[in-house]
C-alpha positions in Angstrom: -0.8 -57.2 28.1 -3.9 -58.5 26.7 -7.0 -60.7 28.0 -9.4 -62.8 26.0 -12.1 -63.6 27.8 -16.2 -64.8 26.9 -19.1 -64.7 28.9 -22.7 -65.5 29.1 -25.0 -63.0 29.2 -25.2 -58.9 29.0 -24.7 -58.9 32.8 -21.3 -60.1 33.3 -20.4 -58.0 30.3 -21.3 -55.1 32.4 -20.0 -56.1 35.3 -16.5 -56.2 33.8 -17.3 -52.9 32.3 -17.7 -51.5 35.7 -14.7 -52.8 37.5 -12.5 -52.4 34.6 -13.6 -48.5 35.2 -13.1 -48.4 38.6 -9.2 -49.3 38.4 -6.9 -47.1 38.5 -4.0 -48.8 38.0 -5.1 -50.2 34.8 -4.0 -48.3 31.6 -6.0 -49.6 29.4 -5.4 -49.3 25.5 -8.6 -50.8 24.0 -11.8 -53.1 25.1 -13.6 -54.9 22.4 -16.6 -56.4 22.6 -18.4 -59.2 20.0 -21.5 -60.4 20.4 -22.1 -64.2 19.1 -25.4 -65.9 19.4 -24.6 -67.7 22.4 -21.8 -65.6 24.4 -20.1 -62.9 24.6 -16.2 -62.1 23.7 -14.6 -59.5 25.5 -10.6 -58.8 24.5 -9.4 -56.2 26.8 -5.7 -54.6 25.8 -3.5 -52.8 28.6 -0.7 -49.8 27.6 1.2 -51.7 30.3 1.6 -54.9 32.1 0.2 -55.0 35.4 2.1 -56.4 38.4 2.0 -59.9 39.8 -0.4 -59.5 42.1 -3.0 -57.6 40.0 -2.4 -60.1 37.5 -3.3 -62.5 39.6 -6.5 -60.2 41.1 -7.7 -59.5 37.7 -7.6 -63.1 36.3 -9.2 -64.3 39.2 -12.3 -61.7 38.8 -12.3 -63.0 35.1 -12.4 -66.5 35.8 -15.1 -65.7 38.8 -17.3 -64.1 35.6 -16.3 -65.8 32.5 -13.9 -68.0 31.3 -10.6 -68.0 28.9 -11.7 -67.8 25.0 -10.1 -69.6 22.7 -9.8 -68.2 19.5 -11.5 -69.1 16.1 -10.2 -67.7 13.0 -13.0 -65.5 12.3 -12.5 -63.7 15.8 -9.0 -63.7 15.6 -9.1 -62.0 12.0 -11.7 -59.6 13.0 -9.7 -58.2 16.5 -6.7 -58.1 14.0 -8.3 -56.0 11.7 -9.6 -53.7 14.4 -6.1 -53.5 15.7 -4.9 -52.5 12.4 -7.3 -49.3 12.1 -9.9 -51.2 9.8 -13.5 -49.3 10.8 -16.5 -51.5 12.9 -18.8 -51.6 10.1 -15.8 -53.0 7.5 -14.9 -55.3 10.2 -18.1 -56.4 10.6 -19.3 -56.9 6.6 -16.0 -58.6 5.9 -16.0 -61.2 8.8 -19.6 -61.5 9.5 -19.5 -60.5 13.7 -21.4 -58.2 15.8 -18.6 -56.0 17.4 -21.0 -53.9 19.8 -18.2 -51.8 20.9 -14.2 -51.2 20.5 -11.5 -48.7 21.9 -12.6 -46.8 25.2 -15.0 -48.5 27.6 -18.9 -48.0 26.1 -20.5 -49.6 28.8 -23.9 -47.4 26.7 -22.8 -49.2 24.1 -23.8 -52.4 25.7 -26.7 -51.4 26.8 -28.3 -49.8 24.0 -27.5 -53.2 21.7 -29.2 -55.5 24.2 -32.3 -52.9 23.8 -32.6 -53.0 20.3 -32.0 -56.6 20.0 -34.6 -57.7 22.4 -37.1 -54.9 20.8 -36.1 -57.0 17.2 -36.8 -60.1 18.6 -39.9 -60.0 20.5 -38.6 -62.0 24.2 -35.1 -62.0 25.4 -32.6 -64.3 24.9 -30.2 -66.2 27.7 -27.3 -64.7 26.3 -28.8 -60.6 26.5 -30.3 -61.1 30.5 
């Protein structure tokens, strides 16, 4: 079972980073995380599908934080090449995305990116609060 999902800022990010640890019940196979200018793109894969009802729990925490993504081409190839084994850095030269983290939940990850970022940049953008 699989979720694609964008939101704002760092924030949200991390929020869903938290309660995605705090379940249990979720088996989860892989979180990826890209960075675009504007938003953030979070594709969460479960081992297994969840029930009905935590479906239905978990969609409505998305929805409450982000909204549904629609794919573009260049996301879609990139999250394909990541599921096929390609490394983060190839995936990133050849499609020209920041993927900030993928496989087990890096909440640091997160974290340290927004850092450096707003360290690069001078001020902090909307999108990195």
């Amino acid at each position: 079972m699989q979720y694609l999902y964008s939101f704002a800022n760092t924030r949200l990010v991390i929020r869903l980073l938290t309660y995605l640890s705090a379940q249990q019940a979720f088996q989860l196979s892989s979180v990826t995380v890209i960075y675009l200018v504007d938003r953030w793109i979070m594709h969460i894969s479960l081992k297994a599908r969840l029930n009905h009802d935590a479906d239905l729990d978990f969609r409505s925490f998305l929805n409450e934080n982000g909204y549904p993504y629609v794919l573009t081409e260049t996301v879609s190839q990139a999250l394909s090449a990541l599921a096929a084994g390609m490394s983060v850095t190839d995936v990133m030269n050849k499609y020209h995305v920041v993927v900030v983290s993928h496989g087990a939940l890096q909440t640091a990850d997160i974290e340290d990116f927004r850092a450096r970022f707003v360290r690069g940049l001078g001020y902090c953008p909307p999108s990195l609060v």
